[in-house]
N, C-alpha and C positions, 0 to 999 in steps of 0.2 A: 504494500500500500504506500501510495505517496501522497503527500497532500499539496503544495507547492512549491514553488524555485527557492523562496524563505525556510521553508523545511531542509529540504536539499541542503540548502549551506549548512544551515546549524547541523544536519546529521555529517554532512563535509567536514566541519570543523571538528566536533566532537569525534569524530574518527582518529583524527590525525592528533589531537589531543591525546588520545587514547594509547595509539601507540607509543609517544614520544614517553609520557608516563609510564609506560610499565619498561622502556628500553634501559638505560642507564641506569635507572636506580637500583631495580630487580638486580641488572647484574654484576653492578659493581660488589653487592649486597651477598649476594648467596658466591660469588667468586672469591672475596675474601672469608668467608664461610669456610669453602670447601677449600684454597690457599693453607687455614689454619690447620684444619683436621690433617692435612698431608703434611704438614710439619711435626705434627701431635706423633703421625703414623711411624716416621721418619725418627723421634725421639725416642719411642717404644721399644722402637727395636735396639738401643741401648740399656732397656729395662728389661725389655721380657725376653726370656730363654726362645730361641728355636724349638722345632717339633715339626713332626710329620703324621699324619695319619696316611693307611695302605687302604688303598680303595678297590673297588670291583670294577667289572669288564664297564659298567654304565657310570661310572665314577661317584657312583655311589660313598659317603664313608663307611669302615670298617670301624666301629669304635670300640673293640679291645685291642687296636693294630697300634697306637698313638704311641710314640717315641721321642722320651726329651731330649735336647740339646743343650748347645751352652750360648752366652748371651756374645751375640756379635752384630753390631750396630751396623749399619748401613751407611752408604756415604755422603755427605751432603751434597754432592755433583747428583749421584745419581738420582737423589730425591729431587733436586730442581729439573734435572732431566727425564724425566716418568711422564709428565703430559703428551711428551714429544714422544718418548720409546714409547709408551701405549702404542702405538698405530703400527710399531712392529712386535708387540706382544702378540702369545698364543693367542689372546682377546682382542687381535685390529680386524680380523673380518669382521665382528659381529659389530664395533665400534664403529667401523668403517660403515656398515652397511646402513647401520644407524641413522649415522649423521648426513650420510646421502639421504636416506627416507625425510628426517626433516627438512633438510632442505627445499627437495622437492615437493612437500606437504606443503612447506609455509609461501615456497613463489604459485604454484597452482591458487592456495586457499586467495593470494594477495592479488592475483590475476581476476579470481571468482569476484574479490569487493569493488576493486578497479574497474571493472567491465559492468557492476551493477547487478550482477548475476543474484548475487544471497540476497536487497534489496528486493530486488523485480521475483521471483519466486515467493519470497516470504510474502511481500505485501500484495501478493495477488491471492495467495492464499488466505492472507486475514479478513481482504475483501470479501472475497465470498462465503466469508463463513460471519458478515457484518449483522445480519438478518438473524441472527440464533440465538441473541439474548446472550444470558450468562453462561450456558453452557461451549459460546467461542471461547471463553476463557481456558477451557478442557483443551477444546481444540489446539491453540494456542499452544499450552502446555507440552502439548504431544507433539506438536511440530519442531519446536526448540530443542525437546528434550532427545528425542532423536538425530536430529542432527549433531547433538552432544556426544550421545551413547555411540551410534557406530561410525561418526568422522572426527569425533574428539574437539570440534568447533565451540569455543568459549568466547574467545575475545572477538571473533571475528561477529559473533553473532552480539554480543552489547552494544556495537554499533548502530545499530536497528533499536536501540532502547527509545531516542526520544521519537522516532516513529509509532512505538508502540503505544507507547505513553498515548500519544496523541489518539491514535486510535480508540484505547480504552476510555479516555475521558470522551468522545465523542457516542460511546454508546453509555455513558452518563455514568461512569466507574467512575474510578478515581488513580491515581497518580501510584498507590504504594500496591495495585493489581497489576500496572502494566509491568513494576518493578519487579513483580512474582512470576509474571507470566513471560516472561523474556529474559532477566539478569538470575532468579534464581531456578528457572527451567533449565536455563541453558548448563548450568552450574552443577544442579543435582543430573543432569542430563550425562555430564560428562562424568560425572563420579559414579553415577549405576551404568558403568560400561558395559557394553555387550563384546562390542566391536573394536571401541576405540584405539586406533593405533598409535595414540601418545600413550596410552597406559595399558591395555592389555596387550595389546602389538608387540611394541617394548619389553613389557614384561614377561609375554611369551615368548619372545625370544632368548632373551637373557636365563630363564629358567628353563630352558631348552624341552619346550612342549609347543604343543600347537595351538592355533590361537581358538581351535571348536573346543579343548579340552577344557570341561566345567563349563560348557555354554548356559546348558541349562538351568539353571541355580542364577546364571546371570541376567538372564533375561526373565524371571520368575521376580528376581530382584528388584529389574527396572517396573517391572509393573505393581510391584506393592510402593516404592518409592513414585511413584505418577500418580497413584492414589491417592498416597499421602499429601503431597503437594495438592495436589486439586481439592481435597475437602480442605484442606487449611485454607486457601482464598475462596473457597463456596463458602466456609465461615465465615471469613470477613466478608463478604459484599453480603451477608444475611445481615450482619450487623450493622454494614451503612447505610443499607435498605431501610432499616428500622430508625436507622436515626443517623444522617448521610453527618455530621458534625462528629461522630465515631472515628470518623477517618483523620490518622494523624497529619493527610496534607489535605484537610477541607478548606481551609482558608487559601491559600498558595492553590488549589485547583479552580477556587470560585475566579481567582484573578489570570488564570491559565486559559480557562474557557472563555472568557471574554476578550482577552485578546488574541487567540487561537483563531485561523482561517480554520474554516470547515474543512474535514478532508475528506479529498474526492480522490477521482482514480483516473481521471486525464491523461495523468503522465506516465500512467503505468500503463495504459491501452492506445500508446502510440503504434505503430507497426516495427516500431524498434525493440519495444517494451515486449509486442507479440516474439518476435524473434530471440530475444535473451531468454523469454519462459520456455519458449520449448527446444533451445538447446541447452538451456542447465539443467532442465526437466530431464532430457534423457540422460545428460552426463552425470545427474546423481542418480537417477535408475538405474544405467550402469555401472556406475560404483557400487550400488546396492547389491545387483546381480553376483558382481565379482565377490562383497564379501561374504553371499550366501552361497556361492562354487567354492568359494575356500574353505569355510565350516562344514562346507558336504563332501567335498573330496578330499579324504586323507592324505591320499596321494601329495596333493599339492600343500596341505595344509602347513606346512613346516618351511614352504617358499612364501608365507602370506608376507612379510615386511619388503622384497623386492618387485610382487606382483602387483602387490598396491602401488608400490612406487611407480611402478611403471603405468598400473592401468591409469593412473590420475595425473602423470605426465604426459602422455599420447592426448589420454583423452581430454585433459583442459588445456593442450595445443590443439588440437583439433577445432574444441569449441569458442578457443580465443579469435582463430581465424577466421570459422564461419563469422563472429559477432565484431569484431574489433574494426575502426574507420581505417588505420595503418597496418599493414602486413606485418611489421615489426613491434607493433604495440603487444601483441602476447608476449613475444620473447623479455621485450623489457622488462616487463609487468612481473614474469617470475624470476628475474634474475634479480630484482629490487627486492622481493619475495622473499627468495632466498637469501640474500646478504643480510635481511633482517634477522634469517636464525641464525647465523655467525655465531651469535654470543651462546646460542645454547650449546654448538657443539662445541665453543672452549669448554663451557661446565662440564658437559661429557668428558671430555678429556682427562679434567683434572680429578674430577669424578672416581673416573676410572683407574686412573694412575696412585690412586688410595692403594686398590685390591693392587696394583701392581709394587709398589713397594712392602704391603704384606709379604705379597710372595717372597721376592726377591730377596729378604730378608729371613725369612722363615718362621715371620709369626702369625701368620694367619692361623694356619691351623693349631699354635697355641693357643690365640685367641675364640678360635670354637672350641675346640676340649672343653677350656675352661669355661665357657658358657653355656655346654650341655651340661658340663657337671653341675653347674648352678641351675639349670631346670630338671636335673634329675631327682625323678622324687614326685617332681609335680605331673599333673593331668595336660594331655594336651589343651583343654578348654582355660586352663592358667595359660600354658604358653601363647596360645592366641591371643589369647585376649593383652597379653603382655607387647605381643608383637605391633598389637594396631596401637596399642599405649605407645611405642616406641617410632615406627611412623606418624601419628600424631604432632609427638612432640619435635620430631624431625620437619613436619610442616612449615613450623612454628617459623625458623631459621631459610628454609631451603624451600620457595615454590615452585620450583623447577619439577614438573613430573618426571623424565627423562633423568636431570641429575639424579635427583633420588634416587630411580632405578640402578641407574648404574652404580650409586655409593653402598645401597642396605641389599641389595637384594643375592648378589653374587655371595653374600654370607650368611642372610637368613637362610634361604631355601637348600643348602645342603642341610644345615641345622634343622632344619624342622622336617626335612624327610628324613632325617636321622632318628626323630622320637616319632613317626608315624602320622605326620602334615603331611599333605600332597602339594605338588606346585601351585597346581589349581584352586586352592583354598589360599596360596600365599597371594595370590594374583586376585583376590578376591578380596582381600584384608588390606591391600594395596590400596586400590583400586578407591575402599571406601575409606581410609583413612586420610586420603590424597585431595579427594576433591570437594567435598561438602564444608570445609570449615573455610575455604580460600571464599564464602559471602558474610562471616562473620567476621572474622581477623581485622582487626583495622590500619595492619600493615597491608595488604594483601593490594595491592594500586589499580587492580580492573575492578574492586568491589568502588574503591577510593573514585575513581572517575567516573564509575555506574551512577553513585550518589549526586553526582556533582550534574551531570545530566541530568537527572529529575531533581534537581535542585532541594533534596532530601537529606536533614542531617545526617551524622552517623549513629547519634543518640534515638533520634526515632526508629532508626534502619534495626537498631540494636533490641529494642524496645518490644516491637512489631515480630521480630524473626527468633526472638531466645529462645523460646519456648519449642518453636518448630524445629530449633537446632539441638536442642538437649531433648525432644524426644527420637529427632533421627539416630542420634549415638545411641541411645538405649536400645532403638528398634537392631540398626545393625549392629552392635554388641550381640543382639538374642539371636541374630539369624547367623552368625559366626559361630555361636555355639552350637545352633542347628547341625548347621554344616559341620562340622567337627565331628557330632556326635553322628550323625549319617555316612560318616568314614568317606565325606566328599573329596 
C-alpha cells in the first residue's frame, strides 16, 4: 500500500535512517565484544592445561577417552593472526561459504527494497485485505511473520513501518497495532524460524545436519507463536474499542489522523506497480518452492546454504532486469547490498577464530570436559534450559545472529549431544533465545529506530509489550522442555 509522494519520502528517509543506525554502532559494539573474548581465549591458554578427547567415525565425543596435558600458552602473533588463518582453517569452507550466502542474501534482499519490490507486494496485499475489519490485523501478522520465518527479513521489512502505521490508523486503529502488526511480527517472525537462513541455515550448517531436521516442532512453533501475537493485539483493539483513550498513542494519533493524507493505492496500480507484483510475486514463490525441495529432498538437503545462495542470486538478477529502468541498476543494487554485510563477515571471522585458537592451543576440549562435568549429574531439561539462559545472556552483548552462531554453537552442540540433546533441539533453543528479546532491549537500534518512526516512547513501547515478553519466555521455556522430554 502507498499512500502519497509525502509518504514515499518519509518511508525514503526512515529507511536510510534505519540503516545508517544499526551500521556502525552495532559493529563497532559487538566487534570489540568478540576483539575481547579472543584475547580472554588467547590468555586461557596460559591458564588452562591442554587435553584431548578421542572421538568416533561421526566425531562424535568419546567421554571416558579425555587426556590431560600441561599448560602451554599460545602466541600473541598467532592470536592477532586467527581472523585471517580462519579462512585457511579445517573450518574456511563452511566460513567461506557462509559469508558468500550473506553477502549474496543482503545485495539480492537490498536490490528487492531499491526496486520497491517488499513495498509494492506488501502494500498490495494490505490493500486488499482493507475491507476485513480487525481480522486484516491477522492477516497482517501472517504476512510479516512469514516473511521472517522462512527469508529471515527483519530490518528490511521495519521499513514499511510508517506505511503500516498509516494504514492501520486509516481503518481507525491506532499507532501501537501497526507497531504489532509489522515491527513485532516481523521480529517474532524471525525468531519462530522454520526456514530462516540467518538462523537455522546457519545453524544447520554449522551443526552439520540438514536444515528439514526438526522441521516439524518448528513450524508447530510458528503457529502457537502467530496465535499468541494475534490474541495479544485482538486484546488490545477490544480495549480501545471500548474506550479508544486506552490507547497509549490516542492523543499523538488524534493529531496523526488529521494531518495524515488519506491512503489510497494510485501509486501502487500504476502499470509499473503491476509489473514489480508479479515479478516479486513469482520470485518469492520460487524461493518458496526451492525451500520446500530442500526440506523434501534429503538428497539435496545438506546443499541448502549454496542453493539458496544461488537460487536468490539468478533469481533476483533475473527479476532486477525484467523491472529495473538501467540494465546495470540490478548489479549495482546488490553489490551496494553486499558491501553492507562487510561488517558481518568481519564478526564471522573473528567469531570464528575464538574456536580456532581453542584449538590450536588445546583447550577447547579442556574447556568441554570440564563443562560436562559441571552438568553431570543434572537432567537434560536443566541443561537446556541453562543453554537458552546462556544464549540469552549472550544477546545481551552480541546481536549479531551469525556471530553468535559461529562463537557458542561449535561448542554447545558436541556438549549437548554428549548428555543426549540433539542438534535439532540446539537449533531450536537458538533460534528462540536469539530473536524475540532484540523488540524489548533498549540497546537493540532496529527496535530504537522502529520507535522513532511511530514516534513512540520507549517507556510506553516497554509498558505495552512486558507482559507479552515474559509470557513468550515462559511459553518457550515449557515447549523446550516438551521437546527434551519427546527425545526431539
Amino acid at each position: 500500500m502507498k499512500a502519497n509522494n509525502s509518504l514515499h519520502s518519509e518511508t525514503k528517509n526512515e529507511s536510510n535512517k534505519l540503516s545508517a543506525n544499526i551500521g556502525l554502532h552495532s559493529f563497532i559494539t559487538v566487534v570489540c565484544i568478540l576483539v575481547g573474548l579472543l584475547f580472554l581465549t588467547g590468555f586461557l591458554s596460559y591458564v588452562i592445561p591442554q587435553g584431548s578427547f578421542l572421538r568416533d567415525g561421526s566425531g562424535a565425543i568419546l567421554l571416558e577417552s579425555f587426556t590431560k596435558g600441561n599448560v602451554q600458552g599460545i602466541s600473541i602473533f598467532r592470536v592477532l593472526t586467527a581472523p585471517i588463518r580462519v579462512f585457511f582453517s579445517e573450518d574456511a569452507l563452511t566460513i567461506i561459504m557462509i559469508s558468500v550466502f550473506l553477502l549474496v542474501m543482503s545485495g539480492v534482499f537490498h536490490l528487492i527494497e531499491k526496486t520497491g519490490g517488499t513495498k509494492i507486494v506488501i502494500g498490495r496485499l494490505m490493500h486488499r485485505l482493507a475491507d476485513k475489519g480487525a481480522p486484516v490485523v491477522c492477516l497482517c501478522v501472517l504476512v510479516f511473520m512469514l516473511f521472517g520465518s522462512f527469508f529471515g527479513m527483519f530490518e528490511e521489512l521495519v521499513t514499511l513501518l510508517p506505511l503500516i502505521i498509516l494504514f492501520m490508523l486509516s481503518l481507525g486503529m491506532d499507532t501501537m497495532t501497526g507497531l504489532g502488526a509489522c515491527l513485532l511480527a516481523a521480529c517474532f517472525g524471525f525468531s519462530a524460524a522454520i526456514t530462516n537462513p540467518f538462523s537455522v541455515g546457519l545453524a544447520a550448517e554449522v551443526a552439520g545436519v540438514s536444515i528439514q531436521s526438526g522441521m516439524w516442532l518448528r513450524i508447530v512453533f510458528f503457529g502457537i507463536i502467530y496465535f499468541t501475537l494475534c490474541c495479544f493485539l485482538m486484546l488490545h483493539l477490544k480495549r480501545i474499542e471500548r474506550d479508544p483513550k486506552l490507547s497509549p498513542t490516542y492523543e499523538s494519533d488524534l493529531l496523526r489522523k488529521q494531518n495524515a493524507p488519506a491512503v489510497t493505492n494510485e501509486e501502487l496500480h500504476t502499470a509499473r506497480g503491476d509489473k514489480i507484483f508479479k515479478v516479486f510475486t513469482v520470485f518469492f514463490s520460487a524461493q518458496g518452492l526451492i525451500l520446500v525441495l530442500i526440506a523434501s529432498i534429503r538428497a539435496i538437503s545438506g546443499l541448502a546454504i549454496p542453493i539458496l545462495a544461488a537460487s536468490f542470486l539468478i533469481g533476483g538478477i533475473i527479476a532486477g532486469l525484467l523491472i529495473a529502468e538501467r540494465k546495470r541498476d540490478p548489479f549495482i543494487y546488490i553489490a551496494r547490498g553486499a558491501v553492507s554485510m562487510l561488517p558481518a563477515v568481519v564478526m564471522i571471522a573473528i567469531a570464528s577464530s575464538i574456536k580456532l585458537v581453542m584449538t590450536e592451543s588445546g583447550i577447547m576440549d579442556t574447556i568441554m570436559y570440564h563443562l560436562i562435568r559441571l552438568l553431570d549429574g543434572k537432567s537434560r531439561f536443566v541443561t537446556i534450559l541453562l543453554v537458552y539462559l546462556l544464549i540469552l545472556i549472550l544477546q545481551i552483548f552480541i546481536g549479531s545472529s551469525s556471530a553468535k552462531i559461529m562463537l557458542v554453537l561449535p561448542i554447545i552442540v558436541p556438549i549437548c549431544a554428549s548428555i543426549g540433546i540433539s542438534p535439532s533441539l540446539v537449533i531450536l533453543v537458538y533460534c528462540m533465545a536469539d530473536g524475540f528479546t532484540d523488540v524489548i532491549m533498549p540497546t537493540n537500534p532496529v527496535l530504537l529506530v522502529g520507535l522513532s518512526m511511530a514516534n513512540v516512547s520507549y517507556g510506553k513501547w516497554f509498558k505495552w509489550t512486558w507482559k507479552l515478553q515474559l509470557f513468550v519466555l515462559g511459553l518457550t521455556a515449557l515447549i523446550l522442555l516438551f521437546a527434551t522430554g519427546i527425545g526431539y
